[in-house]
C-alpha positions as CSV (number, residue, x, y, z in Angstrom):
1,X,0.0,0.0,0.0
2,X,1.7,3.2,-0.7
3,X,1.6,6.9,1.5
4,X,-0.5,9.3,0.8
5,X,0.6,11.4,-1.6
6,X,-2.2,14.4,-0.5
7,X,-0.6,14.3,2.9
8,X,2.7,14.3,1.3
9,X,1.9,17.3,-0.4
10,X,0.5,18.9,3.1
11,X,3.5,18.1,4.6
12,X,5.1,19.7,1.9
13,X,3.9,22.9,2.2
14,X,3.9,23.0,5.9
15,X,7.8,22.2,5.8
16,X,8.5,25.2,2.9
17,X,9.4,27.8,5.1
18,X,12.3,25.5,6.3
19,X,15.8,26.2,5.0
20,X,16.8,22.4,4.6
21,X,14.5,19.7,3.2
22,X,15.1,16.2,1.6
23,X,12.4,13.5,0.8
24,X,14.2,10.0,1.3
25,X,12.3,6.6,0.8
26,X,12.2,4.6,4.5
27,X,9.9,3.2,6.3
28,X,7.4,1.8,4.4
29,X,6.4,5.8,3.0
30,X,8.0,9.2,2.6
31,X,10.5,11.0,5.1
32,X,10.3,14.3,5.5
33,X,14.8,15.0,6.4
34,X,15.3,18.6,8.2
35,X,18.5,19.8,8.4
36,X,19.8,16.3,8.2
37,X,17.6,15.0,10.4
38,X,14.8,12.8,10.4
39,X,11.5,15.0,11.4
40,X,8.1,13.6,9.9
41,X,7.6,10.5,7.6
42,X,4.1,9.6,5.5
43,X,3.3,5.8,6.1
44,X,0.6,4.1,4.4
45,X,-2.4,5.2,6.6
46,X,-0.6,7.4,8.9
47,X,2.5,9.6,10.1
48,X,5.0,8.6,11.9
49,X,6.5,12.4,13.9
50,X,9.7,12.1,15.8
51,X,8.8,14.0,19.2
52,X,11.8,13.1,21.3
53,X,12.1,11.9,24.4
54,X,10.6,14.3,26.7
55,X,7.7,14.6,24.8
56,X,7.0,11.1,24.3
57,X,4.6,10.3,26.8
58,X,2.4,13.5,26.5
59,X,2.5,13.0,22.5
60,X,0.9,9.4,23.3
61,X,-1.6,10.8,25.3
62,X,-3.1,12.4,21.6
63,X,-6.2,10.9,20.0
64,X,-4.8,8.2,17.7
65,X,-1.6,8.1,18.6
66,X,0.9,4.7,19.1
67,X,4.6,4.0,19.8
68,X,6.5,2.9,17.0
69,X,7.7,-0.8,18.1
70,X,10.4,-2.6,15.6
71,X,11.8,-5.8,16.2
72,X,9.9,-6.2,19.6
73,X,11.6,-2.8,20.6
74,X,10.1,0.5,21.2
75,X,11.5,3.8,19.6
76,X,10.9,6.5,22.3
77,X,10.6,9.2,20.6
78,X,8.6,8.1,17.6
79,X,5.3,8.5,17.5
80,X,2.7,7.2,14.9
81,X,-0.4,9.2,14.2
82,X,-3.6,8.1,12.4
83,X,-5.8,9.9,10.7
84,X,-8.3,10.8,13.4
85,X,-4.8,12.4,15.7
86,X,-4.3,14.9,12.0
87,X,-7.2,15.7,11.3
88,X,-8.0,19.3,10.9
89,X,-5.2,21.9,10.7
90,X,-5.4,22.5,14.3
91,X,-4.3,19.2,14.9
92,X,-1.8,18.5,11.5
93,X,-0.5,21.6,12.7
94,X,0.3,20.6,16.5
95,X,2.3,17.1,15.1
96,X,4.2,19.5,12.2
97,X,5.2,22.1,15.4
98,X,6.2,18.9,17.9
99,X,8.1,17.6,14.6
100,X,9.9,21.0,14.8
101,X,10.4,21.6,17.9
102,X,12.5,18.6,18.8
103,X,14.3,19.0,15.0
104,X,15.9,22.0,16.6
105,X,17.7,19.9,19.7
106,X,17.9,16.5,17.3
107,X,21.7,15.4,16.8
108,X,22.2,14.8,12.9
109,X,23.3,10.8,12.7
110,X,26.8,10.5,11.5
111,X,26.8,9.6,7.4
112,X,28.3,6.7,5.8
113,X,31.5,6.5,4.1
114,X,30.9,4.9,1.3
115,X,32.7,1.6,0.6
116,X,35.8,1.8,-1.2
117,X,35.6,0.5,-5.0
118,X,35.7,-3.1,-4.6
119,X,37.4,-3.2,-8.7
120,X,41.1,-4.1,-7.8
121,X,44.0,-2.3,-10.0
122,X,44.7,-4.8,-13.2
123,X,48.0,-7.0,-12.9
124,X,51.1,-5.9,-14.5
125,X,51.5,-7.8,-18.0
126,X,54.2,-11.0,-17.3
127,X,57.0,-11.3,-19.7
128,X,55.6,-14.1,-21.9
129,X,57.4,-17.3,-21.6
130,X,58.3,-18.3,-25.1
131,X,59.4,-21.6,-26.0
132,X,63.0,-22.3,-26.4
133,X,63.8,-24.4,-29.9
134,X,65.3,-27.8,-28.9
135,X,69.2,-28.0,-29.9
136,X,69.8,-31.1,-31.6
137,X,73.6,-32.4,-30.0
């Protein structure tokens, strides 16, 4: 099922005044990268807002709210949000603001080098062994 492209576009326009942008593919949907850093991300059926940790438990407190589990683990911090929590620009708004907020204190994650090329440097050419003529005694 793909993300909503309509909310994609809302998110869109919400995040224009911001000076640093990128869209990446990841989970399952559309990531919304601030300033390097993850902020909002369009899932089939929902958002998924990076709140941080101090807001965590309040943000789950939200109408249609959940934690974001992977691998039996939660991610504190992570909030998903159906469409009954974004409803209305009163609420879309509050989730783009908390997305914000905690953007500003968010560490960037350190980038990957990118592997070295894996093509090895050719062989020097070998002196080619040429067959001696046989001397007849």
């Amino acid at each position: 099922m793909p993300y909503d492209e309509k909310l994609a576009d809302r998110i869109r326009e919400a995040l224009a005044s911001q000076k640093k942008v990128e869209e990446k593919t990841m989970f399952r949907g559309m990531c919304f990268m601030v300033n390097d850093k993850m902020c909002i991300c369009v899932n089939p059926g929902e958002i998924l807002v990076r709140v941080g940790p101090d807001e965590y438990e309040t943000a789950l407190e939200k109408n249609g709210t959940r934690p974001m589990t992977q691998n039996g683990r939660t991610a504190t911090g992570f909030v998903f949000v159906g469409p009954e929590g974004y409803k209305g620009k009163k609420n879309f708004d509050y989730w783009i603001n908390a997305a914000l907020a905690f953007n500003k204190l968010a560490k960037a994650s350190k980038k990957k080098a990118k592997p070295a090329s894996k093509i090895k440097p050719a062989k020097k050419a070998q002196p080619s062994k040429k067959a001696k003529p046989n001397k007849k005694p």
